[in-house]
C-alpha positions in Angstrom: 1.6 5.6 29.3 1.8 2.0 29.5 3.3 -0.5 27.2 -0.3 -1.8 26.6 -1.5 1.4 25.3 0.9 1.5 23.0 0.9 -1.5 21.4 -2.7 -0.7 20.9 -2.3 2.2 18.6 1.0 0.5 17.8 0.7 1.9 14.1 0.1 5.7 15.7 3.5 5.0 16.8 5.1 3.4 14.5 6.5 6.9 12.8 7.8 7.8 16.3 9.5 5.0 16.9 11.4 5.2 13.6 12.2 9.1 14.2 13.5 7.7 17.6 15.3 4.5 16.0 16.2 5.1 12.4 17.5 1.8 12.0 14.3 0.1 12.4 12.4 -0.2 9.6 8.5 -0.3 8.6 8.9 -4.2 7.8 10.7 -3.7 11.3 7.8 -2.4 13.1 5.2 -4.5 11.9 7.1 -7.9 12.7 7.2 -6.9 16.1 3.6 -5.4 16.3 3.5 -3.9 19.5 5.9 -6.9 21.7 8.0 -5.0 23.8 10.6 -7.8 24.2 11.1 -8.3 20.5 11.5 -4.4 20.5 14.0 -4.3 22.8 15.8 -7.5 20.9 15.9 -5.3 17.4 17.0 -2.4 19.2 20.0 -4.2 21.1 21.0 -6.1 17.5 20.6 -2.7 15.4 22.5 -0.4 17.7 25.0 -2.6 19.9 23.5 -1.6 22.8 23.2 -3.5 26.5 19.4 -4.2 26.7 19.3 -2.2 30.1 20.4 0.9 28.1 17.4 0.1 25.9 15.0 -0.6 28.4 16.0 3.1 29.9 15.5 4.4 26.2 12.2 2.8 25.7 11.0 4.2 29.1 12.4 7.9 27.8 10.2 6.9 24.6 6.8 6.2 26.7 7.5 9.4 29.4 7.3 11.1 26.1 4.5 10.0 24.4 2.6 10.7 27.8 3.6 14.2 27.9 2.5 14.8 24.2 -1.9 15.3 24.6 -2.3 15.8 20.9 -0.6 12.2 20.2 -3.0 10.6 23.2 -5.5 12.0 21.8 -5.3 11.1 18.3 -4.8 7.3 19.2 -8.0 7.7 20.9 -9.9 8.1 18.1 -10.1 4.8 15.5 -11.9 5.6 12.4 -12.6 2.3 9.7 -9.9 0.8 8.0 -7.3 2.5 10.8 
C-alpha cells in the first residue's frame, strides 16, 4: 500500500497506528493528518529513535496493512459523515 492510500483513509488508520505507537495520541494523529514526514518527526521525538529506524517501522506498518484484505477493504467503502 502506498503512503497516499493511507492518508486517504487516514482516520481507518488512525487506531492502528496508535496500537503500533502508543505514544501518539488522537490529538497526535489528527495534527498530522496523513503527512508522512510529520509522522516520522513525532515518532523520532516520542520514542528517541534515528528517523531511518522509523522510516523502516513505517514501511513494516504499510507491508502490513497491505497484507490485511478486510482493512483494504473496509477503507474502501466511505459512507456520509465518515
Amino acid at each position: 500500500m502506498n503512503w497516499e492510500q493511507i492518508e486517504g483513509r487516514w482516520k481507518q488508520y488512525s487506531g492502528q497506528l496508535k496500537e503500533k505507537w502508543g505514544k501518539l495520541t488522537d490529538n497526535d494523529l489528527q495534527k498530522i493528518a496523513g503527512k508522512r514526514e510529520q509522522l516520522v518527526g513525532l515518532i523520532q521525538e516520542r520514542y528517541g529513535i534515528a528517523k531511518e529506524e522509523v522510516e523502516r517501522q513505517i514501511e513494516d506498518f504499510t507491508r502490513t496493512l497491505k497484507a490485511d484484505p478486510d482493512i483494504a477493504s473496509r477503507g474502501k467503502t466511505h459512507g456520509a459523515g465518515q
